[in-house]
C-alpha positions as CSV (number, residue, x, y, z in Angstrom):
1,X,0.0,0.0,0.0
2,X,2.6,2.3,0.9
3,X,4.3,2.1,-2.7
4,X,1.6,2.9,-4.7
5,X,1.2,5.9,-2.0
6,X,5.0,7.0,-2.9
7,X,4.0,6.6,-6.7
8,X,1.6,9.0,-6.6
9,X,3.9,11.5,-4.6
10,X,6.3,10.6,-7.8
11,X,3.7,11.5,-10.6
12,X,2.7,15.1,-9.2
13,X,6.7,16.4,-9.0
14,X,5.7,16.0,-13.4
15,X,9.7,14.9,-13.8
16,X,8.6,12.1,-15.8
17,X,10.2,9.5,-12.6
18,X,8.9,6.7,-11.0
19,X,9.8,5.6,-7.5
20,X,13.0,8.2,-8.2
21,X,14.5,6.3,-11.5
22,X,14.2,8.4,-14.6
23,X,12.0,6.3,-17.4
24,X,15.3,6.7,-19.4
25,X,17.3,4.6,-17.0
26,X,14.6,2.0,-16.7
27,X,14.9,1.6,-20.4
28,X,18.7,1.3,-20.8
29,X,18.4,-1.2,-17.9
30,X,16.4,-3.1,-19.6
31,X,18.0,-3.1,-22.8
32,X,20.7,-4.1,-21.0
33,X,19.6,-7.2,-19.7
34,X,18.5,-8.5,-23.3
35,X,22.2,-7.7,-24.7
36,X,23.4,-10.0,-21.8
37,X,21.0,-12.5,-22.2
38,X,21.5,-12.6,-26.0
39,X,25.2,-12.5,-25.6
40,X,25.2,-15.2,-22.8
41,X,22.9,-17.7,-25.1
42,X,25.8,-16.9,-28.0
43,X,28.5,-18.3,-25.7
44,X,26.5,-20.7,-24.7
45,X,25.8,-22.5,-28.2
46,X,29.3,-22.0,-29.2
């Protein structure tokens, strides 16, 4: 309960954040992981 209270704190500041991580940083975190799991599945065939 309390997240989604902190969320909504988040939302009105209108920075575009969500819990404090920039959407931009979620994204490159993301696209991260799928680099490193395509790159791990590469050495893994080989």
């Amino acid at each position: 309960m309390s997240i989604v209270v902190v969320r909504q704190e988040k939302k009105d500041d209108g920075t575009g954040e969500t819990d404090g991580f920039p959407i931009w940083l979620v994204v490159l975190a993301l696209a991260i992981v799928v680099v490193a799991a395509v790159v791990v599945q590469r050495f893994v065939r080989k």
